[in-house]
N, C-alpha and C positions, 0 to 999 in steps of 0.2 A: 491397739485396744483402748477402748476411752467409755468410761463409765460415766456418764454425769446421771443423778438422781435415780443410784441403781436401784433402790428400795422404794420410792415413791409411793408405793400406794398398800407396799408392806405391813403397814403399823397402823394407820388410822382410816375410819373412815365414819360416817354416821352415824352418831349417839344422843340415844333420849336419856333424860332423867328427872328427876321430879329434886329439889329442894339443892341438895348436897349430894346426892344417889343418881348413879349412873343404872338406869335400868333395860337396857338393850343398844347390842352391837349395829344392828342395823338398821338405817334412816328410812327416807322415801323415794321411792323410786322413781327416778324423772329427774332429780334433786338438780339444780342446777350452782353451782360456784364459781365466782368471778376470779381469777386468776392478776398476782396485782403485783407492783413494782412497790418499795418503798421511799419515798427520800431522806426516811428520819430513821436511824440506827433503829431495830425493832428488841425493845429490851422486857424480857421477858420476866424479870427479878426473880424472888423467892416466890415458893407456894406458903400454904397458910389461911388461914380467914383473914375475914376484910382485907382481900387486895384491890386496888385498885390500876386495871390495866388501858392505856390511853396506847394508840395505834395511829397514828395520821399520815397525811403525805402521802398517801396510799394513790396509785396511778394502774386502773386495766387496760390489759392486753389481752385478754382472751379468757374462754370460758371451760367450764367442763363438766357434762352432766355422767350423774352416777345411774345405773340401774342395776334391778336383781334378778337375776334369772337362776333357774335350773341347773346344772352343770349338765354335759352331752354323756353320752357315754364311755366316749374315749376321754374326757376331762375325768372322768368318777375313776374310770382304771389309770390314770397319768398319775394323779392325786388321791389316793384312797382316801376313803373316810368323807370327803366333800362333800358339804348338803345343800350349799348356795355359792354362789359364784355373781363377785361385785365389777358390773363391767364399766369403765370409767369413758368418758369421749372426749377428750380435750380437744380445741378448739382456736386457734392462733393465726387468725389472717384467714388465707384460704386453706390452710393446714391442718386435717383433721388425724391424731392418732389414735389408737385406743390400749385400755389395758386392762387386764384381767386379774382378778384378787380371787384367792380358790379358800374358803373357808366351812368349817368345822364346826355345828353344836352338837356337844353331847353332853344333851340335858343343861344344866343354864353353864356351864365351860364353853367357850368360844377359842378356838385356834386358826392358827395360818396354816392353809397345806401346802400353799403354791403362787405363783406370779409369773405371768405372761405378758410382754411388753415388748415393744419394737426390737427385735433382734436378741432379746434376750429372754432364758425359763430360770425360774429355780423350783425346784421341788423340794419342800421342808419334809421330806420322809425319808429320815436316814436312818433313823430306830425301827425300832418292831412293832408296831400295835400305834401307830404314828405316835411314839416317843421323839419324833425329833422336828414333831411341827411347835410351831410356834405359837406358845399356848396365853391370851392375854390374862385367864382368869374368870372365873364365874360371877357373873351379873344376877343381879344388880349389884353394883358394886358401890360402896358408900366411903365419903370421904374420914380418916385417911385411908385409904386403900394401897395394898403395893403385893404386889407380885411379879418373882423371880423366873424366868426359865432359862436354866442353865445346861439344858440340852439340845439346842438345836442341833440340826444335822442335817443334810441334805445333798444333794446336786446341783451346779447351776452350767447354764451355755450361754458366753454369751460373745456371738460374732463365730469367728471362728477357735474361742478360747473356750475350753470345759474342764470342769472336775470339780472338789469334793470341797463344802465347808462345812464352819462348826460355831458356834458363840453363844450368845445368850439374849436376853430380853428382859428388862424392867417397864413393868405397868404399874405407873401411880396415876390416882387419883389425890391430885395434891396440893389443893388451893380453890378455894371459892371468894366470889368479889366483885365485883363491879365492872365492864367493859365498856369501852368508850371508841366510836370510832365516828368521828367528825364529818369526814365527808358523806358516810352513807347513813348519817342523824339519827344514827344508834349509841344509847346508853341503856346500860341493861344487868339485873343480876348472872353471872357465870358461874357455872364450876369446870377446873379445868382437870384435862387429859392431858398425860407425859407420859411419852415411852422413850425409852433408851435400848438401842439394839448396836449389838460390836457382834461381827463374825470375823474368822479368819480364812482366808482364802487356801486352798492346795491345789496345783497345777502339776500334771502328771506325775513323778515321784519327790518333785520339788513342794513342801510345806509350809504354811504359813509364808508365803509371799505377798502377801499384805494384809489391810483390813479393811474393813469398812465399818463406819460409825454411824448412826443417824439417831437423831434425837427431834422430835414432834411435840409441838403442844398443842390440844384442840380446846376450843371453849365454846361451852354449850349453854343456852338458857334455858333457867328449869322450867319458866313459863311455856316455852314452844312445843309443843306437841306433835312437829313435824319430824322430828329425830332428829336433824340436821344442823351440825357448828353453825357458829357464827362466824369465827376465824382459828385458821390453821395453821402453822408454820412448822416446816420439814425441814431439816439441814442435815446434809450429807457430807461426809467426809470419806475419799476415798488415797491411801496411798498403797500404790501396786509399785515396786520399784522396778520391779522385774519388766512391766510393761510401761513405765517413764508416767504411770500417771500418779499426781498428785492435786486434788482435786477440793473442794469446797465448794456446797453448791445448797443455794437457799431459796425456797421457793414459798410463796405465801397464797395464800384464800380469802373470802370474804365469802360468806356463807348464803347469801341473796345476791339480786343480780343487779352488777355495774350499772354505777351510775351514767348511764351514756342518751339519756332523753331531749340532748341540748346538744347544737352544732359546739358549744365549750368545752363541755364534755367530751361529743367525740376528738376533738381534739386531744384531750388528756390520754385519748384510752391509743394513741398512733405508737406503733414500736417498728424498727427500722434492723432490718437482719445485720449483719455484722458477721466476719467481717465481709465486706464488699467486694463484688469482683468486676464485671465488665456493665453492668447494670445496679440500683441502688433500689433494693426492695422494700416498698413501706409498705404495712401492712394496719388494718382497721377493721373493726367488727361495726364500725359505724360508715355509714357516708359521708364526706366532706366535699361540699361544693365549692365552688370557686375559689380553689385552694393556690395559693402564692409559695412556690417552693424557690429557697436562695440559699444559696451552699456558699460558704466560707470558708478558706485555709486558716490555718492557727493564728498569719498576722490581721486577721480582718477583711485577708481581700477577696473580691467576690470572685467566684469560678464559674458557676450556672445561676440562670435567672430565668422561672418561666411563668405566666398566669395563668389563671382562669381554667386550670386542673379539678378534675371531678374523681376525687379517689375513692375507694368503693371495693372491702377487701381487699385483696392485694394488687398492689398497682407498681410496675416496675419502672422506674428510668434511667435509659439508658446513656449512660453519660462513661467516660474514661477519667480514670484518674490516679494518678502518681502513688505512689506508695507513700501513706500518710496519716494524718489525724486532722479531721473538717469537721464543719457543725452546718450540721443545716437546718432550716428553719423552715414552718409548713404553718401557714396561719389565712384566714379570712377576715371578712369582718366581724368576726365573734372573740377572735383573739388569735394567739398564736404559740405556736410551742418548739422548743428546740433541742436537739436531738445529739448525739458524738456518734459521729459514722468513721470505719476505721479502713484505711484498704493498704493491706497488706501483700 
């Protein structure tokens, strides 16, 4: 069993708001967000007035548009209570997944009922009268804002693992200030989103066999009128002892779309699967033409050498290699970028 980013799309998603006030849960539909790497520790400080938040180093891999649809019939009976349903489509090379957010207004309250994603459900309905979805709080919501829920409850399946959890939910609205993100020539007034969510997990008559943590911050401009972040950041903690995972897993946004207009660019935006097996996966949501790929072992020395490569989406080569750690290198005349490919 292997959880990575079991809550992903749990907690946050599209929020407008005017000044300091968060005034609705959901964005624009179509909404598209760049999916990014970071190279500079991403510190998130205190909440508060006048902060100011600087974001850089930021490198894309891929994309993911949100939309909103209806719920079907069998989602309204799966999930009681559902009145909209946020369906996500990431995007990663030629790699398309998607995932489902099942949510709840009644009257300006917005809750979670449910999440459906690659091989795993949870269903937040383990009370009565959906007492056990996951409630963020009645919008608009104006800073300092905070709300508790200390009942979740529900079902989850995921793999061939099922059974029962429980935990809670903090929504704060908890800092407004200034955002700054260098490469994509955004500086701009925010107010930010934090939630904190911890359940406990139960697996057949065994209890609390582990937990899981995730904590989000979203930051939204009161200017935009599109509903949609600027930048997001998820971090997931999962430890299952019982199933040997021990996990931490950080995923970040940029709330418009990758800078990828320039053969430089697409360069920045190349990511390289890991770990390797009999073939070396590079993947690109850009084209690069006459691409120069040169693979290195640890002491410098060359292993493969090829030119005049047109990569485009996902491009495989096929090459063998030792069990190890290499770097390879994928550049044109526009520049070049270098990668740690690991074959295990």
């Amino acid at each position: 069993m292997k959880i990575k980013l079991l809550l992903l799309l749990l907690i946050t998603t599209a929020i407008s708001f005017a000044q300091n006030q968060i005034n609705s849960f959901y964005g624009t539909s179509g909404f598209i967000s760049s999916a990014v790497t970071s190279a500079n520790p991403i510190n998130h400080g205190a909440g508060g007035t006048a902060q100011n938040w600087t974001f850089s180093g930021l490198t894309p891999y891929g994309n993911t548009t949100y939309t909103y649809v209806a719920p079907t019939a069998n989602e309204s009976s799966t999930y009681p209570g559902t009145t909209s349903v946020i369906v996500s489509s990431s995007t990663q090379g030629s790699t398309t997944t998607e995932g489902r957010m099942f949510t709840k207004a009644a009257g300006a309250t917005i809750s979670i009922t449910g999440l459906s994603a690659s091989g795993l459900t949870i269903n937040l309905n383990g009370g009565t009268n959906g007492s056990g979805n996951a409630t963020l709080g009645a919008f608009p919501m104006v800073y300092p804002f905070t709300n508790t829920d200390s009942s979740l409850s529900g079902t989850y399946n995921y793999t061939t693992y099922s059974g029962t959890f429980s935990g809670n939910m903090t929504t704060t609205v908890d800092g407004y200030g200034v955002l700054n993100l260098p490469q994509y020539g955004y500086t701009g007034n925010v107010t930010r989103l934090k939630t904190v969510l911890t359940i406990s997990l139960n697996y057949l008559f065994l209890t609390d066999i582990g937990t899981i943590t995730q904590t989000s911050y979203s930051y939204y401009a009161p200017s935009d009128t599109s509903n949609n972040f600027k930048f997001r950041s998820v971090n997931t903690t999962a430890v299952v002892d019982l199933a040997g995972i021990n996990q931490n897993d950080t995923t970040l946004e940029v709330g418009f779309a990758a800078i990828l207009g320039t053969s430089t660019n697409a360069l920045q935006s190349v990511w390289i699967k890991n770990p390797v097996e009999n073939t070396i996966e590079i993947n690109t949501p850009t084209a690069i033409e006459n691409a120069k790929i040169n693979i290195t072992d640890m002491l410098g020395k060359t292993i493969y050498q090829s030119q005049n490569n047109s990569i485009d989406g996902t491009f495989e080569l096929p090459i063998s290699l030792t069990k190890g750690i290499y770097l390879i290198t994928i550049g044109n005349d526009n520049g070049s970028i270098t990668k740690k490919i690991v074959k295990s």
